[in-house]
N, C-alpha and C positions, 0 to 999 in steps of 0.2 A: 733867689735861686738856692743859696741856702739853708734858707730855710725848710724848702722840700727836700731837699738832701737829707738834712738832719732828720726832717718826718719820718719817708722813706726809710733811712737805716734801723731807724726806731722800729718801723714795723718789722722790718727782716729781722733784726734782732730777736723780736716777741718770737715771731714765728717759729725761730733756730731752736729758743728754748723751749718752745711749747707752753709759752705763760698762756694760759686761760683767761679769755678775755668774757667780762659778764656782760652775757645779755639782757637785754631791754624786757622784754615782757614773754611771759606763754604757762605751760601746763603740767603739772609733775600730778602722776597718778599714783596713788597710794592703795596699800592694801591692806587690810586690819586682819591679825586670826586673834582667835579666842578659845582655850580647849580647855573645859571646866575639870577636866579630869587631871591633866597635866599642871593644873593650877596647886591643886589640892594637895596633889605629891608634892609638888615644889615646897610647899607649903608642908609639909612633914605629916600630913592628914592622912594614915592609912584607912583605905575606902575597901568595902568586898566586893568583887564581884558583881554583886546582885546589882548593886548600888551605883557602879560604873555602868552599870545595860543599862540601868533606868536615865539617867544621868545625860543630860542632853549632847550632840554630838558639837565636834569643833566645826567652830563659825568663822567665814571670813565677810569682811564687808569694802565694799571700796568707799575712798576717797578722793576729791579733786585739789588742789589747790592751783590757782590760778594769780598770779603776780605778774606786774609792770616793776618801774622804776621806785615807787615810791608807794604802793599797797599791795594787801592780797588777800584771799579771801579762801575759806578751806571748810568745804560741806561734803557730806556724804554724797553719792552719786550709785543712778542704777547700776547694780552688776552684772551687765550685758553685754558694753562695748566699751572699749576702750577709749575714749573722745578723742587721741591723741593718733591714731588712726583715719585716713578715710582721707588726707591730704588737710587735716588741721581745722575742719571744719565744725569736728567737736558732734561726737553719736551719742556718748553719754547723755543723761538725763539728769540734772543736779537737783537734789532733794534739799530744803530746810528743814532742819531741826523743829519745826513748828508742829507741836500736837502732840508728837513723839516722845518728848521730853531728851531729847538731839539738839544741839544746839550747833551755831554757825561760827565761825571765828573771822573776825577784822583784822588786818596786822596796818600796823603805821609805822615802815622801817624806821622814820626820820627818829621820831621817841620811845622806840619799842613799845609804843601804846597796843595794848589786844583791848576791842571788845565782844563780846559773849552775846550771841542774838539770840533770843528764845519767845516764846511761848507762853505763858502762864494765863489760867483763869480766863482766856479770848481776850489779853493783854499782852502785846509784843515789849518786851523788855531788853534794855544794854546796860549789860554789867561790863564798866571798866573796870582794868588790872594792868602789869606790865607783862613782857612775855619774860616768863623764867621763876615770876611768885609761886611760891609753894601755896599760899592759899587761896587762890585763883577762881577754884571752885564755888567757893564762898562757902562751903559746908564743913572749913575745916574749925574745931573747938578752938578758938581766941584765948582760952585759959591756959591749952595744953598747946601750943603750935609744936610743928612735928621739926625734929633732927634732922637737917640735912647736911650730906657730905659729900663732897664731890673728888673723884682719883683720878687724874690725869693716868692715861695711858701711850705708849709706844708706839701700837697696833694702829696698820692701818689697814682698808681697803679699796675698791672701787663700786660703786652702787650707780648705777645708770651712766655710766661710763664714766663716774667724778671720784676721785681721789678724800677719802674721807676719813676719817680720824675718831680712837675711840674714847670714848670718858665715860667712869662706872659713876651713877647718883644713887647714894643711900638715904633712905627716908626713912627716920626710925618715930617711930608715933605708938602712942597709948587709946587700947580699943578695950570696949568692956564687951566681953562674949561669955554669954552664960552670966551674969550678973557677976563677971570677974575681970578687975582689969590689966589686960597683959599689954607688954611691949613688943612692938612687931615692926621688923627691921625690913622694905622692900626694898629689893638692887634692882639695878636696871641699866643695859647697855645700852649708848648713845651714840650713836655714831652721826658725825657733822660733818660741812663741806663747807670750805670758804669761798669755793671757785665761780659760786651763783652769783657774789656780791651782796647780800642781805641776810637778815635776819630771821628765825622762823623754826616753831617745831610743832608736830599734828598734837602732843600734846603739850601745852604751854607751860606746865609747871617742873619739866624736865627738859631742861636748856642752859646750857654755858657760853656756846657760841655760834656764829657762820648757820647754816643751813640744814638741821637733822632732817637725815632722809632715811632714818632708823633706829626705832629703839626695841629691845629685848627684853621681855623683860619674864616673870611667871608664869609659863601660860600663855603669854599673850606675847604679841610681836605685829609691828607697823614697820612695811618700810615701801617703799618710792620704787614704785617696780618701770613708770616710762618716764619721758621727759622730750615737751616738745617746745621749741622755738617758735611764737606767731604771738600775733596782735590779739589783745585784750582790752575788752570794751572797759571804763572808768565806771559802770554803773556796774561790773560785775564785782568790783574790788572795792569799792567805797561802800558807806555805811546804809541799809535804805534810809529811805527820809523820813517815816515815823517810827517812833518808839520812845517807851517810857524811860528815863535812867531809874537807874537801882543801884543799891551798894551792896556791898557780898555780904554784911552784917543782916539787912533785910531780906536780901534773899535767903539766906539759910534760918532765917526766920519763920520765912513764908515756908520752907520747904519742912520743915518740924510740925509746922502747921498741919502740914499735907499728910504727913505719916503718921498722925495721932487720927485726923478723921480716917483713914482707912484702917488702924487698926479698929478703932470703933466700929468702924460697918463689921469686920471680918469677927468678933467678940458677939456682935447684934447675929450676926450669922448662927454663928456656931449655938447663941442660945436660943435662936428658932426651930433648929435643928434637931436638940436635945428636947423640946416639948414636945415635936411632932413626935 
């Protein structure tokens, strides 16, 4: 009998204070923009006119991420319906990264393991990393790895009714443009939430902690626009069952690879062009 007492009060307690209790499984919808013009200014690149018309317009794309207890799994999805809608039965239509050059993300809260689903040459490949490596990608240069710094900040908000907290990540890296090579500083606001219980962010190489359901950054901006409570099947959030492994050293090998044949086609072009 005491011991439901003591339950009991525990709970009214939670309640009193409004401690956030994390849920077991369901769906946070995400939304990507992209405004190459906005990028550019940010970027101190003064552009004319002309140059802005021609200049593709700003893009947004959605996202799903789908998580239980212990995985989750985070792919683009058609931009028509909101899945999270319709009593949780899920309208959306979730795309793979496969073809695209898109790729899929695994999370494994227990070890912050990510891995990277893709695509290549009618070869499905899984690049591990943890979540939070700056070179994740696998295409970042091993000689020159980039600066990162991370600011704790004050500022908070709320994003999909959750209490979230902000932290600036600076990655300062050396780029050769124009056969020059400069140093180029990108920030980026992050804003997290520990109130989910796990770990996770849409992009893996900018994370400190808890649950980013938004980052900021040039141009571009992600953030977690719904969020729904329901049952998630184990084969949506676990890894599929074939694919090749790969290490980021090989993949950015193969991907060097891929950028030298295509400039050779587009050189092969250009000099068929100039004989006709």
């Amino acid at each position: 009998m005491k011991t439901l007492l003591i339950s009991f009060f525990a709970l009214a307690v939670a309640s009193v204070h409004g401690i956030a209790q994390p849920k077991k499984s369901g769906a946070i919808q995400f939304q990507s923009n992209f405004d190459p013009a906005a990028m550019a200014a940010a970027n101190g690149i003064k552009l004319s006119d002309d140059i802005i018309a021609r200049m593709p317009k700003s893009s947004a794309t959605s996202f799903e991420l789908l998580f239980n207890l212990t995985n989750a799994s985070y792919m683009r999805v058609e931009d028509i319906e909101d899945s999270n809608e319709g009593g949780g039965n899920g309208g959306g239509m979730r795309f793979g990264g496969f073809g695209g050059g898109n790729k899929d993300y695994y999370y494994n809260f227990a070890d912050h393991q990510l891995t990277e689903v893709f695509d290549l040459n009618d070869t499905t490949y899984f690049l591990q990393s943890k979540l939070g490596e700056a070179a994740v990608n696998g295409l970042m240069n091993p000689q020159t790895p980039p600066v990162v710094e991370y600011i704790k900040t004050d500022e908070t908000k709320k994003i999909i009714g959750l209490e979230c907290k902000k932290v600036i990540i600076k990655v300062t890296s050396k780029r050769r443009i124009k056969d020059e090579e400069k140093e180029i500083t990108d920030q980026s606001s992050v804003w997290y939430t520990d109130q989910l219980g796990f770990d996770f962010s849409p992009v893996p190489s900018l994370w400190t902690a808890g649950t980013v359901l938004a980052i900021e950054g040039k141009g571009t901006s992600i953030i977690a626009k719904s969020i729904e409570y329901r049952n998630v099947s184990s084969r949506d959030v676990n890894l599929p069952k074939k694919g090749t492994p790969i290490t980021a050293e090989a993949y950015r090998i193969k991907m060097e690879q891929r950028m030298k044949m295509r400039g050779n086609r587009t050189r092969g072009q250009v000099r068929t062009m100039t004989i006709n």
